[in-house]
C-alpha positions as CSV (number, residue, x, y, z in Angstrom):
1,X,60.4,99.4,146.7
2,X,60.9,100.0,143.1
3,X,60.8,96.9,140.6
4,X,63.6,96.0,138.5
5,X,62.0,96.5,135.6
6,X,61.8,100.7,136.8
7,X,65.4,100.6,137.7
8,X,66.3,98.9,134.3
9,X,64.6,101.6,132.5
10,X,66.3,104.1,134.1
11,X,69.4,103.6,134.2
12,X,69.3,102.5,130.8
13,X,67.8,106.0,129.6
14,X,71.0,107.7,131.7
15,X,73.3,105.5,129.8
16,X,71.4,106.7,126.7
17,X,72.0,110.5,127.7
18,X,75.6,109.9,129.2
19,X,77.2,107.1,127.7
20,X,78.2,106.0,130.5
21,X,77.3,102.5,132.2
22,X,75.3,101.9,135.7
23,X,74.7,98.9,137.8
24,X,71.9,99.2,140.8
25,X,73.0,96.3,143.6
26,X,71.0,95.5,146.6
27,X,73.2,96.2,150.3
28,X,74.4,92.4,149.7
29,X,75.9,93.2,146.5
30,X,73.5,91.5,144.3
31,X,72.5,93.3,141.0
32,X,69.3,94.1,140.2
33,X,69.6,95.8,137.0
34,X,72.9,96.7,134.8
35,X,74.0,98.5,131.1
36,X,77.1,96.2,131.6
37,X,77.5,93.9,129.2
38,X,80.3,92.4,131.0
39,X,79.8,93.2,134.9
40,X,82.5,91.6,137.6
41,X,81.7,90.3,140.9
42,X,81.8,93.6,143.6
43,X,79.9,92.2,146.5
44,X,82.9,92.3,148.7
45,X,83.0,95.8,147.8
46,X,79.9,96.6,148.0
47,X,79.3,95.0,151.6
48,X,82.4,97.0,152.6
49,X,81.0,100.4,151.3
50,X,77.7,99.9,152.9
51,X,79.3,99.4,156.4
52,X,81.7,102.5,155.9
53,X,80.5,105.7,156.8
54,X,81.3,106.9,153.2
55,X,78.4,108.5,150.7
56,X,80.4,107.8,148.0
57,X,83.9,106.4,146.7
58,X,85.9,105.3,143.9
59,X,86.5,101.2,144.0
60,X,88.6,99.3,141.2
61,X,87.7,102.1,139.0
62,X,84.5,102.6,139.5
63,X,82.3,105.6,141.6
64,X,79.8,103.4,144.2
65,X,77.4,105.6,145.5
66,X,74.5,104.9,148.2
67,X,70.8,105.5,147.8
68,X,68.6,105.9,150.9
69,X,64.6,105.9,151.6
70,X,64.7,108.2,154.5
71,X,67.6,107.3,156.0
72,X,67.2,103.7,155.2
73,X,70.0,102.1,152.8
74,X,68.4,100.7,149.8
75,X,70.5,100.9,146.8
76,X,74.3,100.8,145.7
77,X,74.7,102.6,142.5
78,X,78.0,102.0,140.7
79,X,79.1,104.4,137.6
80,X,81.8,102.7,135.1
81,X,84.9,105.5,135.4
82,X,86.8,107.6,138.4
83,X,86.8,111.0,136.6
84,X,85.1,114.1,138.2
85,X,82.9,114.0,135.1
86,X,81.8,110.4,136.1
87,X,81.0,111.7,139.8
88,X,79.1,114.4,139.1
89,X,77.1,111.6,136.1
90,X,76.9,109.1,138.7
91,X,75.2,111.6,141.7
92,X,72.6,113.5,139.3
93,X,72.1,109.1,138.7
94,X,71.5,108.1,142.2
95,X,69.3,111.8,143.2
96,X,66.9,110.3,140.1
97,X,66.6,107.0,141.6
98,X,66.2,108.5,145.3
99,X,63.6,110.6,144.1
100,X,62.0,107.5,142.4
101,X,61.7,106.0,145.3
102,X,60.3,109.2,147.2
103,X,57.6,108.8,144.6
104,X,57.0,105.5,144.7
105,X,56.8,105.6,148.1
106,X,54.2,108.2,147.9
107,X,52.2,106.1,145.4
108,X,52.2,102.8,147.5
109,X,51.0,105.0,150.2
110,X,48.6,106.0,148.0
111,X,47.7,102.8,146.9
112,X,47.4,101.5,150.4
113,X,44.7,103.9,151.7
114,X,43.0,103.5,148.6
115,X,42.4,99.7,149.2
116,X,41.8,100.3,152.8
117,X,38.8,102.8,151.6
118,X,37.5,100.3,148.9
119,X,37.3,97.3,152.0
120,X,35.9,99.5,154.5
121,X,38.9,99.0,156.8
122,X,39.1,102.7,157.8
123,X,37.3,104.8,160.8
124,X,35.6,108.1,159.0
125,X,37.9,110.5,161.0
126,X,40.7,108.6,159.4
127,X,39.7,108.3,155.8
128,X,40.0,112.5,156.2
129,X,42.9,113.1,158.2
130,X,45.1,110.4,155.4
131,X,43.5,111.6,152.5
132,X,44.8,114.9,153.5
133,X,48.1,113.8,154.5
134,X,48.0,112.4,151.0
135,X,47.0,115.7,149.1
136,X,43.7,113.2,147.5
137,X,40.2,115.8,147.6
138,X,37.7,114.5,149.0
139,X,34.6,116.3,147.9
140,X,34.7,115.2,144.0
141,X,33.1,113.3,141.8
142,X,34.3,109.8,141.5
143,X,33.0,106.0,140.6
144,X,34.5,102.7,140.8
145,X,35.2,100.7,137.3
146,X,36.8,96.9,138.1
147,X,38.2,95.2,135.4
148,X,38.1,91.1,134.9
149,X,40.2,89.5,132.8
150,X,41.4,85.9,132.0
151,X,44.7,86.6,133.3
152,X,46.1,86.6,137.1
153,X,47.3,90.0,137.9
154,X,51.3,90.7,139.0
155,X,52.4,93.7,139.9
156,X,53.5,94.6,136.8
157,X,50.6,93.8,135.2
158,X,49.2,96.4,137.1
159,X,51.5,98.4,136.2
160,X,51.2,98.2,132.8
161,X,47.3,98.9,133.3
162,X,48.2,101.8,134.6
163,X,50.6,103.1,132.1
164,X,47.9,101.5,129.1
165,X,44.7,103.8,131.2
166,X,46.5,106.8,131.3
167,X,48.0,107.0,134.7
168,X,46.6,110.3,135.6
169,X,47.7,111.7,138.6
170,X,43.9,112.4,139.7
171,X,42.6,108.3,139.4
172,X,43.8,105.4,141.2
173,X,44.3,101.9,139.6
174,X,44.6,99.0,141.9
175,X,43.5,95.8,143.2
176,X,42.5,93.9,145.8
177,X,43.0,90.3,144.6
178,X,44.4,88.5,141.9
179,X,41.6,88.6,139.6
180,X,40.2,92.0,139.3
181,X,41.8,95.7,138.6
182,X,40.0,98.6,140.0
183,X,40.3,102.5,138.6
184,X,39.2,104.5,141.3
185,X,37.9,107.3,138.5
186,X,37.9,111.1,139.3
187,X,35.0,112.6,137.2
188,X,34.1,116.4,135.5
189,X,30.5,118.1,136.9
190,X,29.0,117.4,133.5
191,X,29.8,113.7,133.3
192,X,26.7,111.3,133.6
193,X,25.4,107.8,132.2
194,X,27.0,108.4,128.7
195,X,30.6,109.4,129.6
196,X,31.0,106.6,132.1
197,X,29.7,104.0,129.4
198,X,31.9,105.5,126.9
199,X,35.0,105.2,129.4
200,X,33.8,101.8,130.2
201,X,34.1,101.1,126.2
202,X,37.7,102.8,126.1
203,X,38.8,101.2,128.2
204,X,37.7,97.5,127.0
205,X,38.9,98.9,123.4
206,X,42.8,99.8,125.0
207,X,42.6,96.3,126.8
208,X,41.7,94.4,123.7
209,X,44.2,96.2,121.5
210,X,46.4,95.0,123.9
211,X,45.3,91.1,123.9
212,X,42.8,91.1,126.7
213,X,39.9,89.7,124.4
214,X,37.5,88.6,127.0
215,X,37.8,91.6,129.7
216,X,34.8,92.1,131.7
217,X,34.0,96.0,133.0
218,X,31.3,97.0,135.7
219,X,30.9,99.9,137.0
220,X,29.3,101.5,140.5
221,X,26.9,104.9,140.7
222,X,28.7,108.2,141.1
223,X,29.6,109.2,144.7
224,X,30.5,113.1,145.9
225,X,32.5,112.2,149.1
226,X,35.5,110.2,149.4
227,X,34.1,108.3,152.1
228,X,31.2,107.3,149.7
229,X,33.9,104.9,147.1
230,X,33.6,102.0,148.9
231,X,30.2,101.8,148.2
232,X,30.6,102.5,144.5
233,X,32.9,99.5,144.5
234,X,30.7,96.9,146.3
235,X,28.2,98.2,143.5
236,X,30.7,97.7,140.7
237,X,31.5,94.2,142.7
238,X,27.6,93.4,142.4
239,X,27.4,94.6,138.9
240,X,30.2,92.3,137.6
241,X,28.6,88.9,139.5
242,X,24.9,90.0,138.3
243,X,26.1,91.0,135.1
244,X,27.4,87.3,134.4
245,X,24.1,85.7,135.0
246,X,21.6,88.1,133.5
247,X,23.7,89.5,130.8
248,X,26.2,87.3,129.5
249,X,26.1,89.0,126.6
250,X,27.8,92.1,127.5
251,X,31.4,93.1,128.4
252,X,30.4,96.3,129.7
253,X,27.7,96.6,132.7
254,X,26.5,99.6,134.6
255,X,25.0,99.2,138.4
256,X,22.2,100.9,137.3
257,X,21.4,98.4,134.5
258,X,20.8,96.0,136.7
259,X,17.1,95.9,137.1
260,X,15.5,93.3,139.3
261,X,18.8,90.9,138.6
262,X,20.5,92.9,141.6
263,X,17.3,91.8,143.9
264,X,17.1,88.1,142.6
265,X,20.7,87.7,143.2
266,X,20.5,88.3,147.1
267,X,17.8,85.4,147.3
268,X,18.6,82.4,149.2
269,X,18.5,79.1,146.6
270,X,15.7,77.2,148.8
271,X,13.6,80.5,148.3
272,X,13.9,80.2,144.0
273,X,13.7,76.6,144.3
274,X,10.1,76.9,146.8
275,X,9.3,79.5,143.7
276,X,9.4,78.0,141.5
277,X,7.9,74.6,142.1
278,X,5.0,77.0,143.6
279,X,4.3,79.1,140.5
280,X,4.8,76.3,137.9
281,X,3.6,72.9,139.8
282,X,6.9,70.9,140.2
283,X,8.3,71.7,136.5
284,X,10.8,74.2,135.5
285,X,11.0,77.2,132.5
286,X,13.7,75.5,131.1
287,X,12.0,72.5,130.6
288,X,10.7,74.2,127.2
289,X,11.4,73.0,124.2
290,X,14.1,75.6,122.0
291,X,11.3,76.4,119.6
292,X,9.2,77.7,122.9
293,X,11.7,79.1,124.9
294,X,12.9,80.9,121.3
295,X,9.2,82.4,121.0
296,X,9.2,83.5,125.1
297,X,12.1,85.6,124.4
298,X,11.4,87.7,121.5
299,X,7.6,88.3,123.0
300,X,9.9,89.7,125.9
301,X,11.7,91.5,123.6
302,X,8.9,93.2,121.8
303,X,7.3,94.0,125.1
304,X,4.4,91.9,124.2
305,X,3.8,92.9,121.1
306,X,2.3,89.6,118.7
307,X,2.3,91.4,115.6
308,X,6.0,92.2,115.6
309,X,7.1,88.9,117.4
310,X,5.4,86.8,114.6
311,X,7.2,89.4,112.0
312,X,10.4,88.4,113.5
313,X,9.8,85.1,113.9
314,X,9.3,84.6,110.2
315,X,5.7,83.2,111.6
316,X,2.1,83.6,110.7
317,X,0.5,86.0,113.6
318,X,-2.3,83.0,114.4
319,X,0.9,80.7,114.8
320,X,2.2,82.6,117.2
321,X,-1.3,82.9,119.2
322,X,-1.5,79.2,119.1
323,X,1.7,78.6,120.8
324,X,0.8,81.3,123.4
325,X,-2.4,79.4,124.3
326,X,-0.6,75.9,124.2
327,X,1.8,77.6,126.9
328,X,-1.0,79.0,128.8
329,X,-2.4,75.4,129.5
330,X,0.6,74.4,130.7
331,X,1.5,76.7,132.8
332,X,-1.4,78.8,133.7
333,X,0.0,81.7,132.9
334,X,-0.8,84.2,130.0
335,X,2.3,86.0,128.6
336,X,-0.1,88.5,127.2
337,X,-1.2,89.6,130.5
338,X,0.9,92.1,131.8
339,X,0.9,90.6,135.2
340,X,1.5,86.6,134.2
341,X,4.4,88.2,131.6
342,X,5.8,89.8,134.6
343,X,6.2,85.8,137.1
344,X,7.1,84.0,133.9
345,X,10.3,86.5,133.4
346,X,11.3,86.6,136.9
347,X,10.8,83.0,136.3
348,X,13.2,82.4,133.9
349,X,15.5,84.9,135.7
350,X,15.3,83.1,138.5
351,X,16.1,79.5,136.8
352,X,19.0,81.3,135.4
353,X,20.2,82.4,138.9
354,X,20.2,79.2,140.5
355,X,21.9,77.5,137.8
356,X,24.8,79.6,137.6
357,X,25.1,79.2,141.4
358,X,25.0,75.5,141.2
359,X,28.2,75.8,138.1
360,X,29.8,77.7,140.9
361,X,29.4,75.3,143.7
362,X,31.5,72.7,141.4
């Protein structure tokens, strides 16, 4: 079924063209979109036109026409005028709108198999014999971008993602809830890494010209086969849960990014918890002070290195070594062994992890 938003906009572009005015009425005679600034009560008329046998008729001055969806009634069109020149307007009118909803049609078909192959919920011999029946390849490239924004999604929200991305016959944009927008992405031989990071970032670009400020986007690996996009998605799914946690920094993550974060993720809490208390004696990372939990992180992120830690820090290098060894005998761990770096950052990760999953539990 087409919105009344579409129908609006279309029969407002013929009035454009033709000068002429339209109203679109359900088979009870209710309007769903007019150019009439002053439009009269037809439902008697209409409900009598829809049970006569008539395609078309002139009633009160006015051409009513019907509009079917394979052999279904779904539309009465009226045209303001009973010329011959109104007639012919008002049938070119209702062919548009029937063809609308041939398309349409076609696209919520579309649409419909494409969340059935996201979920899973189709048997492999069916996935081909649809997407065939749909004219949709199956042995291209593709990958699975979802989209998170602040805002609950409508359909013509949706819609308007779709016009804002491009709406290219070749990609799919849907959802599957009210939270997330998926683009079902058809790809060229030479894309890799770099294109689909710079689509991710056009993408968050169009949003935000568009007010979405704080849109999310993850994305799944590349997959060759149709039958191979629902696992893109539950990466993209993964990518956009981890990504929160690990890198809340970001607006943009990549499945591939994901390092260990995908694998501490699938961990059951009393594991982390039994971890932790294991590896650090009953006390917690977090438990840090800012100024040591400040000095952990850059000597992360200068892969060990002391000279250029203290150089960013703004402190002397035997400062910094001082503070190492204070957190050695506290811990018993040496962040300037590879091996003792290595359990205090899947440490912290993991701290991280079961704190977000508490925030979620209230």
């Amino acid at each position: 079924m087409i919105s009344n938003q579409i129908l609006q906009n279309t029969i407002e572009g013929l009035k454009g063209i033709t000068r002429i005015d339209f109203c679109v009425m359900d088979t009870d005679g209710k309007s769903l979109a007019s150019t009439m600034t002053e439009q009269e009560n037809y439902e008697e008329e209409v409900l009598a036109f829809v049970d006569s046998p008539a395609d078309s008729q002139v009633v009160r001055g006015y051409q009513f026409f019907k509009i079917f969806e394979e052999h279904q009634l779904e539309y009465v069109l009226l045209a303001n005028g009973g010329s011959d020149d109104v007639y012919m307007v008002g049938k070119i009118a209702a062919f548009q709108i029937q063809n609308l909803l041939v398309a349409y049609k076609e696209r919520f078909d579309k649409d419909n198999f494409i969340k059935n192959l996201l979920l899973d919920n189709l048997l492999l011999v069916d996935i081909y014999n649809r997407a065939k029946k749909l004219h949709i390849d199956t042995e291209v490239r593709r990958v699975v971008f979802i989209i998170e924004t602040d805002h609950e999604k409508d359909s013509n929200a949706l819609d308007n993602v779709r016009n804002l991305l491009g709406n290219k016959s070749k990609d799919f944009v849907t959802a599957v809830d009210e939270k997330n927008i998926i683009i079902v992405k058809e790809l060229e031989l030479e894309d890799g890494h770099k294109e689909l990071e710079k689509m991710a970032n056009g993408y968050l670009t169009l949003l935000k010209d568009n007010g979405e400020e704080d849109a999310l986007i993850a994305y799944g690996t590349v997959v060759h086969d149709i039958k191979e996009v629902s696992k893109s998605y539950k990466e993209a799914k993964l990518a956009l849960d981890v990504g929160k946690i690990f890198f809340s920094e970001r607006n943009v993550i990549a499945y591939s990014a994901l390092g260990i974060g995908r694998l501490i993720y699938q961990l059951p809490i009393p594991l982390c918890k039994m971890f932790i208390r294991e590896i650090f004696e009953g006390k917690s990372p977090d438990d840090f002070d800012e100024e040591t939990l400040a000095t952990i992180n850059k000597f992360f992120e200068n892969n060990l290195n002391v000279s250029e830690t203290s150089r960013q820090l703004y402190i002397h290098r035997n400062t910094l070594v001082y503070r190492l060894d204070k957190l050695q005998k506290s811990t018993g761990l040496d962040l300037r062994v590879f091996e003792d770096a290595i359990t205090f950052k899947i440490a912290l990760m993991v701290v991280k992890y079961m704190k977000y999953m508490e925030s979620m539990e209230y």
